[in-house]
Phi, psi and omega in degrees: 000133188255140150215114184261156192279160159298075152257197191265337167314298135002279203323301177285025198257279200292340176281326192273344178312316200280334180256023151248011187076035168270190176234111172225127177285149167218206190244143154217161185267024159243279159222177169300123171268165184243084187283117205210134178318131175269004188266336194258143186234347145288301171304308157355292197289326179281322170307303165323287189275359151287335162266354171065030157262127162334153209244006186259008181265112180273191190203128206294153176224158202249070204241182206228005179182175193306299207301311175303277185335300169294006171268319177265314167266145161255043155162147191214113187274149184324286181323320208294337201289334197276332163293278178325329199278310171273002181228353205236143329324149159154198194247068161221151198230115181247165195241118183222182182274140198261156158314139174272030153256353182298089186289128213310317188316307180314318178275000191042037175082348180300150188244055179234158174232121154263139208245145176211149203228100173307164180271322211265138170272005149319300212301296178324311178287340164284330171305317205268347159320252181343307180093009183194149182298108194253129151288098165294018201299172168334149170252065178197152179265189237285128168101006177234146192292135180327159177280144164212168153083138185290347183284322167312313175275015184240335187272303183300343219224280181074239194290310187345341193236140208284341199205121134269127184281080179281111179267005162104176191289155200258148209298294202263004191055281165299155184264178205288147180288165174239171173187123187250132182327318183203138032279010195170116199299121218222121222232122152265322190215144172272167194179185198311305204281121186292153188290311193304321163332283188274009165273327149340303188307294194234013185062163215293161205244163204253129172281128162290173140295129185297341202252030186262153206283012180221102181290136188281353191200149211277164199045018164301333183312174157295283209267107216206188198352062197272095138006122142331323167272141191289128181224142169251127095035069182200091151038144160248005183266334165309340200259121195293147150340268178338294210299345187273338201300330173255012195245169193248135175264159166224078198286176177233356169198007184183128156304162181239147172299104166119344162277170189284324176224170151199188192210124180259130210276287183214090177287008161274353160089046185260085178315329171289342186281325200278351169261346179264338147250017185303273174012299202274301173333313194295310207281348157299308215262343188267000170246024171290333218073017171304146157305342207209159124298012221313113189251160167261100188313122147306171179283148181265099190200112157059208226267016217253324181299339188277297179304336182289302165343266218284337165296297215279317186295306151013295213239351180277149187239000000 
C-alpha cells in the first residue's frame, strides 16, 4: 500500500497513475474519494469491484473546470447555471443530462450524470493534472462510513488501491448535497450545503420518493454509512444504567455517564463541527468492541439535517 502526503510530487504521481486507468484515493472537502477516469469503463469498473458496490448505484464524476464539464453534461439549464455559479467550487452535486462520452457503468444506465466541481484543492489540482473527468465516489467499502482521514482509507482499502493521496482531515465531513436539475429542481440527498441555502438560490426544491427500485443519486439506500457495530437513535438519558455499561456513546454537546467510551460532537452545539467529526468519531467508537453504539439525535437545522441522514440510514436494521 503507497500513502503518500499532497506535494506536487504526489500530486503529478497520481494524475499520470489516473490517465493510465489506475485507481487512486484522494482528499476532498467532503471525504475521500476512490477516483478513477470517468471517461474509462474499464478503470471504472475496477472502483465497483474494490468497494464491492452494486452497478445499480451511480457515482458522481469530478471536473475541474467549464471544459470538463462539457465533456460530461449535454446541457446546463439556467437554474444549474445558477447554482454553479453560486456554490461550485464546493460540495454540491447536480444531476444533469449526460454526454455519450459517459459510460453507461457510470451512470448505472441512466441517461443522467451527476457532476460535481470539488473545492479542496489537492483533489483540483489532480483532476487538471490528469487532465479528464474522474468518477469518485467514498473511498471505503459500499455501505461503511466514510473516509474523513487517508488512514480510513489505507485500514479499510489497503493494496486494493494503486496510490492514496493524503491530504490531511477533510473540512466538511459529509458528503456533497445533491439536486438533480430536471424536470424539476429536485432535492436527492441532503448533504455539507443545508437545502435552505439553495432554495435561497433558486427557490424551493421538490423531494425524491424514497421507494424508486433505481436510485438517481448515490446514499440512497435505507441502509448506508453504516459502522460494523450495530447503532441506534436514542436519548442517553432514555437509556438504563444497566444498559450502557456495554455500549459506547456518540453525544452531540455533552457525554453520560456509564458508558464504556464515548466521543462528544461538538461541545459548543456547533453543527458544523458536529459534521465534521461524525465519520471520524463513528469510525473511533466502532473500534472499541462495544455491543452497541449510541447516537444521540442533533437538532434538525442547516447541516444538522445531512447529519441526522447519515445517523438514521446508519441505524437502519
Amino acid at each position: 500500500m503507497t500513502v503518500l502526503p499532497a506535494a506536487p510530487s504526489t500530486i503529478d504521481r497520481a494524475a499520470a497513475l489516473l490517465r493510465e486507468g489506475a485507481v487512486v484515493a484522494l482528499p476532498t472537502e467532503t471525504v475521500y474519494g476512490l477516483a478513477a477516469n470517468a471517461l474509462d469503463a474499464r478503470a471504472v469498473a475496477r472502483i465497483f469491484e474494490i468497494k464491492a458496490r452494486p452497478s445499480f448505484d451511480p457515482l458522481i464524476v469530478h471536473v475541474a473546470d467549464e471544459a470538463m464539464l462539457r465533456r460530461v453534461a449535454a446541457n446546463v439549464p439556467p437554474i444549474a447555471r445558477t447554482l454553479i455559479d453560486r456554490f461550485w467550487p464546493g460540495p454540491l452535486t447536480l444531476v444533469l443530462r449526460k454526454t455519450d462520452a459517459v459510460p453507461s457503468l457510470v451512470t448505472s444506465g441512466l441517461e443522467s450524470v451527476a457532476v460535481r466541481m470539488p473545492a479542496h484543492p489537492v483533489a483540483r489540482a489532480i483532476i487538471e493534472r490528469a487532465g479528464i473527468p474522474l468518477a469518485a465516489p467514498s473511498a471505503n467499502p459500499f455501505g461503511y462510513l466514510s473516509p474523513t482521514r487517508a488512514e480510513h482509507v489505507a485500514r479499510m482499502l489497503g493494496d486494493r488501491v494503486d496510490l492514496i493521496v493524503d491530504g490531511g482531515p477533510t473540512e466538511h465531513g459529509v458528503e456533497s448535497t445533491i439536486v438533480m436539475v430536471e424536470p424539476e429542481p429536485t432535492l436527492l440527498r441532503h448533504g455539507a450545503i443545508p437545502v435552505d441555502a439553495i432554495e435561497a438560490a433558486i427557490g424551493p426544491l421538490a423531494r425524491e420518493l424514497s421507494d424508486r427500485a433505481k436510485p438517481l443519486a448515490p446514499g440512497r439506500l435505507p441502509q448506508h454509512y453504516a459502522p460494523r457495530t450495530p447503532i441506534r437513535l436514542v436519548e442517553p438519558e432514555a437509556v438504563a444504567p444497566p444498559e450502557r455499561a456495554d455500549a459506547v456513546l456518540l453525544a452531540f454537546r455533552e457525554a453520560a455517564a456509564g458508558y464504556r467510551d464515548a466521543r462528544v460532537l461538538s461541545p459548543s452545539g456547533d453543527l458544523r463541527e458536529a459534521a465534521a467529526r461524525l465519520f471520524l468519531y463513528l469510525h473511533e467508537l466502532d473500534a472499541c468492541g462495544a455491543a452497541r453504539i449510541d447516537a444521540q439525535p442533533v437538532p434538525l437545522e442547516g447541516i444538522g439535517i445531512a447529519i441526522m441522514d447519515r445517523l438514521r440510514r446508519a441505524s437502519h436494521r
